[in-house]
N, C-alpha and C positions, 0 to 999 in steps of 0.2 A: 659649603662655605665655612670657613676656619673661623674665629674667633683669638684674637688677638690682641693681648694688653700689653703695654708698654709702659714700666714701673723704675721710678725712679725718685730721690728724697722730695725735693719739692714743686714736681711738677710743674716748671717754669721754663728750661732749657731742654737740656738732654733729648728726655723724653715726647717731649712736642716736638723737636724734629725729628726723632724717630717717628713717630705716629705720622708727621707729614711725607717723609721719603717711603713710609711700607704705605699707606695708603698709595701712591703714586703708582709705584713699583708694583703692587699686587692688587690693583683694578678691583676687579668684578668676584678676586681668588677667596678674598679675606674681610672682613671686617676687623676692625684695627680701633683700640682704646689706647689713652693713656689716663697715667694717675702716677699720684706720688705717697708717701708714707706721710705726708703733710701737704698742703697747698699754697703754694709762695705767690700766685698768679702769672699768666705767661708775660715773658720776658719778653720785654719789646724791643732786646737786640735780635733774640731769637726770629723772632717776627721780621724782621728785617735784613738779617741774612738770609734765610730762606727765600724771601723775597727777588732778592738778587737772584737766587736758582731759580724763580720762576712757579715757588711754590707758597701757594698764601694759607701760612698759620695763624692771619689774624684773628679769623672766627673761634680760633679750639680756646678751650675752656679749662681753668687748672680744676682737679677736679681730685678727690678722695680716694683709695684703694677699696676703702669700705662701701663705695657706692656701685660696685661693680660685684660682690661678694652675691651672685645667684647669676652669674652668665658664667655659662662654662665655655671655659678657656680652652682650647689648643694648645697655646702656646704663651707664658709669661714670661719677658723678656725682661732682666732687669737691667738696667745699665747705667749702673753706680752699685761700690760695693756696700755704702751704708741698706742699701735697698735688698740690695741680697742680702743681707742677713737681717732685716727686718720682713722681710716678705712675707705674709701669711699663708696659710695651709690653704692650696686649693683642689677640692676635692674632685675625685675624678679619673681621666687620664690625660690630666694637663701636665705638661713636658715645658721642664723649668732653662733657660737659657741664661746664660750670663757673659755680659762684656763691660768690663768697664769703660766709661768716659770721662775721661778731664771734665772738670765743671766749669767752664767758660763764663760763669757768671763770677768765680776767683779771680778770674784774671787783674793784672794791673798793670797800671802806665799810661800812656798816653791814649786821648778816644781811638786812633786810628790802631793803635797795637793790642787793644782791650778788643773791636771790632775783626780783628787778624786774627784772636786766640777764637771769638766764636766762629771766622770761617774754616779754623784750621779743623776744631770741634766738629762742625757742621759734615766737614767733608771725611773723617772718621767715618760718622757716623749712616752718611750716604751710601758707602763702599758697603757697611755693614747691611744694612736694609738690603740693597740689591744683592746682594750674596746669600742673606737670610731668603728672599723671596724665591730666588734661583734654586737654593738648593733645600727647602719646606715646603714649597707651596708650585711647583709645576706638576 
């Protein structure tokens, strides 16, 4: 079983639908965290386009990088660049990854165009999970 964090600034967006799409995607393969370099709490558009996919993030919790610091990781996945260059040192043979994503909680305009930028986000981010699962974890 892998162990798998998903790290991003404030643990609100990005990274909670990552952690919702690799959990999905890699079952029984992985155990799957996220956190952020700060804790903004989860985003309840986040929570709600996932929803639409069929995947419920209302239960995850925004949650610290520092509270994670004694599970060794697999794999640290950041996805924002403020997070990759803040990420801290994990000791081990944990295998650092990096993708940016658009922060969808930037977004502006209208509710329906702000809800567009997180499904566009969302589905980045989907393709990534399933291709991360596909080609780490079979």
């Amino acid at each position: 079983m892998k162990n798998i964090l998903v790290l991003c600034t404030g643990n609100s967006c990005r990274s909670q639908i990552a952690e919702g799409y690799l959990r999905h995607f890699a079952g029984d393969k992985a155990t799957i965290y996220s956190a952020g370099i700060e804790t903004h709490g989860v985003n309840p558009k986040a929570i709600q386009v996932m929803a639409e996919d069929h995947i419920d993030i209302s239960s995850h919790t925004s949650n610290n990088v520092d509270e994670y610091m004694g599970i060794p990781f697999d794999y640290v996945i950041t996805v924002c660049d403020n997070a990759n260059e803040a990420c801290p040192y994990f000791p081990g043979k944990t295998k650092r990854l990096h993708q940016n994503f658009p922060d969808p909680a930037k977004a502006s305009g209208t509710p329906e165009e702000v809800l567009d930028e997180f499904r566009r986000v969302r589905d980045l981010i989907k393709v990534y999970a399933a291709d991360f699962v596909q080609t780490h974890l079979q």
